[in-house]
C-alpha positions, 0 to 999 in steps of 0.5 A: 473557354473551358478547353483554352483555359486547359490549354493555358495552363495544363500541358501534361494531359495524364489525369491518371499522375497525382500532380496533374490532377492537382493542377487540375484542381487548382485551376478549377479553384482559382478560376472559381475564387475570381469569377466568385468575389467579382460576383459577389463584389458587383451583387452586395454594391448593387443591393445595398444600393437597391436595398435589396435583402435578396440581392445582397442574399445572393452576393453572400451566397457567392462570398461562400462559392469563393470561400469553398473554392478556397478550401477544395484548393487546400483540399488539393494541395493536401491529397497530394502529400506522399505517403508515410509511416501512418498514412501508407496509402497516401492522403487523397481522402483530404479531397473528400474532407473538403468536400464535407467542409464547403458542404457545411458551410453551404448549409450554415450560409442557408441557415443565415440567409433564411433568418435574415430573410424573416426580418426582412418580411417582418420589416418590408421595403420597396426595392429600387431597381433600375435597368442597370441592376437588371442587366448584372443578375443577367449577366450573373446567370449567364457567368454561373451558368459557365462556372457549372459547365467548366466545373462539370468538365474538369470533375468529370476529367479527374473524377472529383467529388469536391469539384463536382460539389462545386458545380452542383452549388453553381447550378443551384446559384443559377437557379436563385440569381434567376429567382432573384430576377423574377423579384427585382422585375416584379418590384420595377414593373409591379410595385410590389415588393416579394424580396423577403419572400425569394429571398427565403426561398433562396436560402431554402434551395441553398440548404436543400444543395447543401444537403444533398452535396453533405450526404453524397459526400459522407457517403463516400467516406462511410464507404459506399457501393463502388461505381458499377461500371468499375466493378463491370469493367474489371470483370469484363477485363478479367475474361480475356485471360487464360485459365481464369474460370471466373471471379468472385468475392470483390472488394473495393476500397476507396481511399481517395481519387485514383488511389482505390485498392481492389481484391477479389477470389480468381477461380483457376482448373484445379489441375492447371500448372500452379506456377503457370496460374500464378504467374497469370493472375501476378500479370493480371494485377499489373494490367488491372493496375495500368488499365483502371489505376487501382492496386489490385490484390488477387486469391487464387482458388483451384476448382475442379472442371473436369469432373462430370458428376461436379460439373453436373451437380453444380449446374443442379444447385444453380437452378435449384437456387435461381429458382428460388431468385434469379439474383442468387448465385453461387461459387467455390462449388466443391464436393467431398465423400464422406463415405455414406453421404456426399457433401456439397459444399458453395458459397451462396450469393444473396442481394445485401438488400434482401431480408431473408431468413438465412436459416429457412433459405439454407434449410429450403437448399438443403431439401431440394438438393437432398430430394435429387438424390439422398446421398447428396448433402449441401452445406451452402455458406450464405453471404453478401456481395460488397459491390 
């Protein structure tokens, strides 16, 4: 079903083209708004009709599906805008806004249902369930169970957070129609009447989707650790061209789907032909640009790989600090003769998430590399990775 609605009404296949994820997301949206309200109409007639306080709980919970499809779709028309004189590179974190939004609401229909569900075991009610009311919280599972998967499909063919908030909240409406289920059976076949009860525990695991959706979705636009697969795969594809030694210091800003700018430091001979280097790492942006859809923006740095005496003592202050931890690395490894002393001057690469005293480290460098001969001197500059 997923692959012929595609088919209907998407004949350009390229996710890569702005317009076309636009329509992506438009037919995620719309098909959402429709499945949605049909659910929603059939669970609030039967609810009220069963006197149902889950049931009707859940009608409401896909009132809100409906309504977050409603604003992802806004969400894509809007990150479609050119760019202007304020926002030069485009309006693509709109798709991340409203991502937040239909998390906020997710988390305030919860808040709603869970105070309806205390008066409802405060005033209790048998339910009345027959077959028929049954057969449609099965046929609801089976029609949510769908939407996950054509909202998985479509999130992972245009990469968007919003889309793939839509279907952690399908899957989650799986879970509490199914829970809805196990209520209406007890209160036929038993005679006992749990709806309060459920109807809490829907509203709980609403607000608990809702949650993780909203820190997933803030993290995002706080700016967090790009995908480590993108940042392998540009290393990786930066190892096919000549004259480039290695890479460090890569950035990466995310300003919305597909629209992700990259830096990073190229490391080239520093007796190459600097037109030549030029000229390579200018192609490399361009190839960067065409193989990842990213803007890429690239420093050159000459270093000397000639030289026995730097070769043989960069490969000396690798150990001496994998010794210390095999996370550390190090680059732009440079020597300087200062007549009586000899300095070795590198960047050193520690793990964000490592609590160490830089001084002491720095310090603790120092003498190890001064006791492999006295006339050497390092001046390590301690930093962070930020991918």
């Amino acid at each position: 079903m997923t692959d012929l609605l595609i088919k209907l009404f998407i004949k350009d296949k390229n996710v890569k083209d702005v317009n076309v994820r636009g329509k992506y997301g438009t037919l995620s949206s719309v098909t959402g708004i429709v499945v949605n309200i049909l659910l929603s109409a059939v669970k609030l007639i039967i609810g009220i009709i069963a006197n149902s306080m889950s049931i009707i709980s859940d009608g409401l919970n896909n009132i809100t599906d409906a309504g977050s499809s409603v604003v992802t779709m806004i969400g894509f028309k809007m990150s479609q805008k050119k760019v202007d004189n304020d926002h030069p590179w485009g309006h693509g974190r709109m798709e991340y806004i409203t991502a937040f939004i239909v998390d906020m609401l997710i988390i305030l229909v919860g808040f709603e249902l869970f105070q309806s569900s205390i008066d409802k075991i405060i005033h209790p009610s048998m339910p009345d369930i027959g077959t028929i009311t049954l057969a449609i919280l099965v046929i609801a599972i089976i029609a949510k169970l769908w939407l996950f998967v054509f909202y998985k499909k479509i999130a992972k063919l245009i990469n968007s957070e919003a889309i793939k908030g839509n279907a952690y909240d399908s899957i989650s409406d799986v879970i509490s129609t199914f829970v809805v289920l196990l209520s209406a059976i007890v209160a036929k076949f038993v005679g006992v009447s749990i709806d309060g009860y459920v109807s809490i525990l829907v509203s709980i695991f609403i607000l608990f989707t809702g949650g993780k959706a909203l820190k997933e979705t803030v993290d995002i636009l706080l700016g967090t650790k790009p995908d480590p697969e993108l940042v392998k795969g540009i290393e990786d594809f930066t190892k096919k061209y000549d004259m480039i030694v290695g890479i460090h210091d890569m950035m990466i800003h995310d300003y919305g789907p597909g629209r992700k700018i990259v830096s990073f430091h190229a490391e080239v001979p520093a007796n190459s032909d600097i037109c030549k280097a030029h000229d390579i790492i200018d192609q490399m942006e361009q190839d960067i640009l065409e193989e990842f859809n990213c803007i890429t923006t690239i420093h050159m740095d000459p270093i000397v790989v000639d030289n026995e005496e730097i070769n043989e003592m960069r490969e000396i202050t690798e150990n001496i600090v994998k010794t210390i931890n095999p996370e550390y690395s190090i680059h732009d490894f440079r020597m300087t003769d200062g007549g009586g002393r000899i300095n070795l001057i590198f960047d050193l690469v520690v793990p964000r998430e490592d609590n160490v005293d830089k001084e002491k480290l720095k310090k603790n460098i120092q003498e190890k590399i001064h006791n492999t001969n006295p006339k050497y001197y390092a001046v390590p500059k301690i930093e962070c990775s930020f991918v």
